[in-house]
N, C-alpha and C positions, 0 to 999 in steps of 0.2 A: 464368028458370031459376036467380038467383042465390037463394039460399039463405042461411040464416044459418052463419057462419062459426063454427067449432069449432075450439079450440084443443086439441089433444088430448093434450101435455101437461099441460093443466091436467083434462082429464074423467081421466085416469090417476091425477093424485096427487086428486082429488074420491073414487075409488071404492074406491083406499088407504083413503085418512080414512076410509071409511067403514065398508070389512072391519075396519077400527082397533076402529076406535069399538062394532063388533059382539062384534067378542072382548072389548075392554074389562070391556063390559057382561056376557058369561057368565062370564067371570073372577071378577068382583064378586059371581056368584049363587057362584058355586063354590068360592071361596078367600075370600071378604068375612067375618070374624067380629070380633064387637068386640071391647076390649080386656078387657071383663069375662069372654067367654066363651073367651079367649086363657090368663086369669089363674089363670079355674078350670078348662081342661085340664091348664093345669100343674100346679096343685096336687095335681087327681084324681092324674097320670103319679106326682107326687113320694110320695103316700102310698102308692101302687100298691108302686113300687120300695123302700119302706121295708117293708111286708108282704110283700114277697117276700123281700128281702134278712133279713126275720127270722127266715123258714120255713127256713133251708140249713141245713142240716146238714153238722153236721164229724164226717166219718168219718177220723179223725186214730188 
């Protein structure tokens, strides 16, 4: 009847790691982009903001 012994702090931080390791991973699908496509959001946002800021009108 003996059985193999389980330490169950260690299956606890095992299943941690492992919920970790899962988010890690769709984090990476979700937030992951390179630095080229980082470079050129900013650029697109900065041109954006410069065409809009040239349409205002001053009603002075």
């Amino acid at each position: 009847m003996t059985g193999e012994i389980i330490n169950l702090n260690k299956a606890r931080k095992d299943r941690a790691r492992a919920e970790a390791k899962a988010t890690a991973a769709a984090n990476r699908v979700a937030f992951g982009r390179t630095r080229g496509q980082k470079d050129a959001a900013r650029i697109e946002a900065e041109r954006l903001k410069r065409e809009l800021d040239g349409a205002k009108r001053d009603d002075d």
